[in-house]
KEKE-3310 file (N, C-alpha, C; in steps of 0.2 Angstrom, whole numbers, plus 5000, padded with zeros to 4 digits):
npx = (5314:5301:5293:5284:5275:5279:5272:5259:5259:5258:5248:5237:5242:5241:5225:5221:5225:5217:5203:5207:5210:5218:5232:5234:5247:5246:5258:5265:5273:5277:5286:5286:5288:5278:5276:5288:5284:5275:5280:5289:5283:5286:5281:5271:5268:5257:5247:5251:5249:5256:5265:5265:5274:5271:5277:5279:5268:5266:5267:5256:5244:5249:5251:5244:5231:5225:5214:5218:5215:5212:5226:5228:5231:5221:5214:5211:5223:5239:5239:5228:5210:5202:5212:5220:5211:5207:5221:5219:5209:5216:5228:5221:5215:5224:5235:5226:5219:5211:5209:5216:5228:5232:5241:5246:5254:5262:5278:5287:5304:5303:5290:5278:5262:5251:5238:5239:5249:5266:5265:5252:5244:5236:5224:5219:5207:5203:5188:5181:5171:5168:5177:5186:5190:5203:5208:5223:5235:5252:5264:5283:5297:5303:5303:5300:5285:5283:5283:5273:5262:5264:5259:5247:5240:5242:5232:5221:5218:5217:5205:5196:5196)
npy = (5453:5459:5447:5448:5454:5444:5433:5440:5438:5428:5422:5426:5423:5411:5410:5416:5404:5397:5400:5404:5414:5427:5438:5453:5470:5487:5501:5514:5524:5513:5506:5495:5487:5479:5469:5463:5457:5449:5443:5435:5423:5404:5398:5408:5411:5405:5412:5425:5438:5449:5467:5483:5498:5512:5525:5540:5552:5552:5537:5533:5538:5533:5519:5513:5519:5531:5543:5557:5571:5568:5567:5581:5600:5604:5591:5579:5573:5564:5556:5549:5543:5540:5543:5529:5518:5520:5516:5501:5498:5501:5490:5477:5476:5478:5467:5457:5451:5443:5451:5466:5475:5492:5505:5522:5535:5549:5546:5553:5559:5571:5580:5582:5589:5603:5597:5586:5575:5568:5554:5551:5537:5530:5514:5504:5494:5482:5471:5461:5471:5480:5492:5497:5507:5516:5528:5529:5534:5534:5532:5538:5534:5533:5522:5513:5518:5516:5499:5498:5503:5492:5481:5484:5484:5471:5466:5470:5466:5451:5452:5455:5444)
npz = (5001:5013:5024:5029:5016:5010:5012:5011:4997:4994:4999:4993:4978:4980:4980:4969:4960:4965:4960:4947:4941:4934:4936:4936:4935:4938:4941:4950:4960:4967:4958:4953:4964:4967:4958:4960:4972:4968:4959:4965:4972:4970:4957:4952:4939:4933:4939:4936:4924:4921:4923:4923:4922:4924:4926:4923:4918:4905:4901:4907:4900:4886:4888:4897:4893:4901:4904:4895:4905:4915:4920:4917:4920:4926:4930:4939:4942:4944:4957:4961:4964:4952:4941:4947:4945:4932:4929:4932:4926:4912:4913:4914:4903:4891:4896:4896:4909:4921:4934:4940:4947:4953:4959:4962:4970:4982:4987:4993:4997:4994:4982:4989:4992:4999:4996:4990:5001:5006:5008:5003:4994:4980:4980:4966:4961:4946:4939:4930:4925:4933:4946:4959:4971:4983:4996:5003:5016:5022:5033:5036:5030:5011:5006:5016:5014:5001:5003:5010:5004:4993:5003:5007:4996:4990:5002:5000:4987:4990:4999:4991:4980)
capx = (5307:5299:5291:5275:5274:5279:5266:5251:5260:5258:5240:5235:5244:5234:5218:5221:5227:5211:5199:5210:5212:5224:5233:5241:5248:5250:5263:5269:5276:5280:5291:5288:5288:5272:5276:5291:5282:5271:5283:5292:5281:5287:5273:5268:5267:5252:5242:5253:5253:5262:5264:5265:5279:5269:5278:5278:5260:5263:5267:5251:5241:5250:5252:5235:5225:5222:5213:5224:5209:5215:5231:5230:5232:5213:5211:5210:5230:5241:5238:5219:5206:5202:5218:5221:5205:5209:5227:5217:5207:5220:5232:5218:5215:5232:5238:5221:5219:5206:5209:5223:5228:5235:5245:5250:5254:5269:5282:5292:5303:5299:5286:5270:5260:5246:5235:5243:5253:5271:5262:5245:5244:5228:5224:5213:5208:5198:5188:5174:5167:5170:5182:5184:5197:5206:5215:5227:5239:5256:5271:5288:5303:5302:5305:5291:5278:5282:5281:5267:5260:5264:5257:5238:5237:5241:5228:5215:5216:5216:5198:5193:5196)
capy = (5455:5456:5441:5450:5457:5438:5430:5440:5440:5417:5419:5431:5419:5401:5412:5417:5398:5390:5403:5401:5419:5430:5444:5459:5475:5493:5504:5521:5524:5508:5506:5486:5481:5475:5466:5459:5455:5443:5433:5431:5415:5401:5396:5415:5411:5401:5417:5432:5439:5453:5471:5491:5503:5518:5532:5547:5553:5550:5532:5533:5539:5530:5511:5511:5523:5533:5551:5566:5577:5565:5574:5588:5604:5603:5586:5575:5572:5557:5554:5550:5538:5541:5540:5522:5515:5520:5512:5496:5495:5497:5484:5472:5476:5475:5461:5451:5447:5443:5456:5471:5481:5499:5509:5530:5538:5553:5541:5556:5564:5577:5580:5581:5596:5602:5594:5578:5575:5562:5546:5550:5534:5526:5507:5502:5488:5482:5465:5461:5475:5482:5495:5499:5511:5517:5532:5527:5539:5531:5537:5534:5536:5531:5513:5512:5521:5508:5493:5497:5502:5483:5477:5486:5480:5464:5466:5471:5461:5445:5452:5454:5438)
capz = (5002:5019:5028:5028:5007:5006:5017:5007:4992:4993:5002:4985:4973:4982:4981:4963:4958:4967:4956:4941:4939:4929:4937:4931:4939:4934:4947:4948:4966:4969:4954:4951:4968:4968:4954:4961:4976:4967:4956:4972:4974:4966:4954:4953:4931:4934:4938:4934:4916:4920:4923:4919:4928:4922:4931:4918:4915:4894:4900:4910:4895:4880:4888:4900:4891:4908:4899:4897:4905:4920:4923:4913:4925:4928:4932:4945:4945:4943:4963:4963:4961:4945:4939:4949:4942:4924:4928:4933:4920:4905:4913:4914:4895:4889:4896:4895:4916:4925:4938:4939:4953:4951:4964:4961:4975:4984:4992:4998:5002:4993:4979:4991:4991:5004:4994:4992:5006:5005:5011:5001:4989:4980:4975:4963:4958:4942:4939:4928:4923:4942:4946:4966:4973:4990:4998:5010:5021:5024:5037:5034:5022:5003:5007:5019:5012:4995:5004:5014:4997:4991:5007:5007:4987:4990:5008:4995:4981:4995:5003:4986:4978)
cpx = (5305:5295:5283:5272:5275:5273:5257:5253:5257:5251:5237:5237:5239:5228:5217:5220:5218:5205:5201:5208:5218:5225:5238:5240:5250:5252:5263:5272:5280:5287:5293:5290:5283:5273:5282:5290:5279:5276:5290:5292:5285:5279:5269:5266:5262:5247:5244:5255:5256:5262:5265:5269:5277:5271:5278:5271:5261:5263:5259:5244:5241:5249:5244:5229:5222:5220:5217:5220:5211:5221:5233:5229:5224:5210:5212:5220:5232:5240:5230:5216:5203:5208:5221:5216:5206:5215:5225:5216:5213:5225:5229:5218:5222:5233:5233:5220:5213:5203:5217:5222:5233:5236:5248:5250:5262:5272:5285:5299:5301:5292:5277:5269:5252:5240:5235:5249:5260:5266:5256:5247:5237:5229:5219:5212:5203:5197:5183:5169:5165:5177:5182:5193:5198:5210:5218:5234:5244:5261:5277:5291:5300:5302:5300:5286:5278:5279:5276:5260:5258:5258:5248:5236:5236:5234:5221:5212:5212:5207:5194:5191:5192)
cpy = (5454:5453:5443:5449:5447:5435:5432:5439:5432:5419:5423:5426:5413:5404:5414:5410:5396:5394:5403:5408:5422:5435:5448:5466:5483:5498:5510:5521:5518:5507:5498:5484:5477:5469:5459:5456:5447:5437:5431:5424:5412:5399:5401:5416:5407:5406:5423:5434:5444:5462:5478:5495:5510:5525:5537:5545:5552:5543:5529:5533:5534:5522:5510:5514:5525:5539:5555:5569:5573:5569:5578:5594:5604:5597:5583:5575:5563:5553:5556:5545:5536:5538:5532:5516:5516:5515:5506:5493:5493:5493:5479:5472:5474:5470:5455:5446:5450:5449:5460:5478:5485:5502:5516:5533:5545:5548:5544:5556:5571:5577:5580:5589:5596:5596:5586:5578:5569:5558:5545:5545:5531:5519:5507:5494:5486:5473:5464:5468:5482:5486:5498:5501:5513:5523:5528:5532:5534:5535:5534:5536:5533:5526:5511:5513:5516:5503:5491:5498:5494:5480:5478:5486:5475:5462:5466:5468:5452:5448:5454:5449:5435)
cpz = (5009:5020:5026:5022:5009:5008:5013:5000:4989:4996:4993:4979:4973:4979:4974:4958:4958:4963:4950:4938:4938:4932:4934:4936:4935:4941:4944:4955:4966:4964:4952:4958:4969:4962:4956:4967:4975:4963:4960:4973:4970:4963:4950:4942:4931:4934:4935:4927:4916:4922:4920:4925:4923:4927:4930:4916:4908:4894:4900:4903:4889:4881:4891:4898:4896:4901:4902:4902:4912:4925:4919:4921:4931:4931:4939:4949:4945:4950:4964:4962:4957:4941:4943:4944:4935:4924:4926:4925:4913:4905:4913:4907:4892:4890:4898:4900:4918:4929:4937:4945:4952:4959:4960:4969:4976:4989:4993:4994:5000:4988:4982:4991:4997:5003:4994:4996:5003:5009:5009:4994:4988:4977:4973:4958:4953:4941:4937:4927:4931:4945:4956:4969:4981:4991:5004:5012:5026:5027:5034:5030:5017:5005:5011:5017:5002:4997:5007:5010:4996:4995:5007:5002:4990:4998:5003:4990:4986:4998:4997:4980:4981)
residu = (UNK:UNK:UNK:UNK:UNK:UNK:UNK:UNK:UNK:UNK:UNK:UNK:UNK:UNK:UNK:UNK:UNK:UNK:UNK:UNK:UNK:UNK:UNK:UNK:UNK:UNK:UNK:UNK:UNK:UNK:UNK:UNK:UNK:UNK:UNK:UNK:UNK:UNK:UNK:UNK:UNK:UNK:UNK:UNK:UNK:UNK:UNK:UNK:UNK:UNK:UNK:UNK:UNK:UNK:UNK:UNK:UNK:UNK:UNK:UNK:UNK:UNK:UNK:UNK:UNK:UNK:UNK:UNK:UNK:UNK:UNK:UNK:UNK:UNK:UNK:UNK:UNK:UNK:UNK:UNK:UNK:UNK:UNK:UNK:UNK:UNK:UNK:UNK:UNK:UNK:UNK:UNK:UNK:UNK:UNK:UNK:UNK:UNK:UNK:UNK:UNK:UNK:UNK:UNK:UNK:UNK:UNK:UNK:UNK:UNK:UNK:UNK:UNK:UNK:UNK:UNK:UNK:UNK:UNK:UNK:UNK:UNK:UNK:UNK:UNK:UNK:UNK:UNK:UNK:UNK:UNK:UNK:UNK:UNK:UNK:UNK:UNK:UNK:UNK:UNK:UNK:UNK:UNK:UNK:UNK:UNK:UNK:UNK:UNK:UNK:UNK:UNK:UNK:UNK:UNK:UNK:UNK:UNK:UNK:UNK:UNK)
# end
């Protein structure tokens, strides 16, 4: 894991500890880095209940309860803020956490479209009845535009704690 993703991953965890909040994650791009970011820390089972590698839209629907009418052809799309914000919320439901932050995004190389571009991903994150979400536009190979992913969650939840 790099120094950085570790760095916010232990400032996110203390910050979570010292509020004695519960976190949970739901992923698509990333693919459980972000998960495997946090229980990195040592201690990281003190606030982490757990996550969601929702990468197929039925996952998206049947485990997070995102709505169909989301990515159905019409919708919004599995790469939206709509769809992040649903992610949030029903990993926060599910696994019964205080807060849960959600990441979909195109990490490349291929799969972007004019629309959504490879390095267009969103985060969302849900908290008490509070849901606030992000576009963010990363460069890079697949591996960078993941970890930079990781790194502007973990940036987000910390300024939002």
């Amino acid at each position: 894991m790099n120094k950085s993703i570790q760095a916010l991953s232990k400032k996110a965890g203390s910050l979570l500890n010292e509020k004695g909040l519960k976190l949970a994650v739901a992923e698509s791009c990333t693919g459980g880095l972000l998960g495997a970011a946090i229980t990195e820390i040592p201690g990281s089972s003190r606030y982490f209940k757990g996550g969601v590698i929702s990468y197929a839209d039925k996952a998206k629907i049947r485990v997070l309860g995102v709505p169909e009418k989301f990515l159905s052809n019409t919708g919004p799309g599995a790469v939206s803020a709509e769809t992040v914000g649903a992610m949030a919320r029903g990993a926060r439901k599910l696994l019964r956490a205080d807060i849960a932050i959600a990441v979909s995004g195109v990490a490349g190389p291929e799969g972007g479209s004019k629309d959504k571009p490879v390095g267009l991903v969103y985060l969302g994150i849900a908290a008490r009845g509070a849901v606030l979400t992000w576009e963010c536009r990363f460069k890079g190979t697949r591996a960078a535009i993941r970890e930079q992913s990781v790194a502007e969650g973990l940036r987000k939840l910390i300024e939002n704690l």
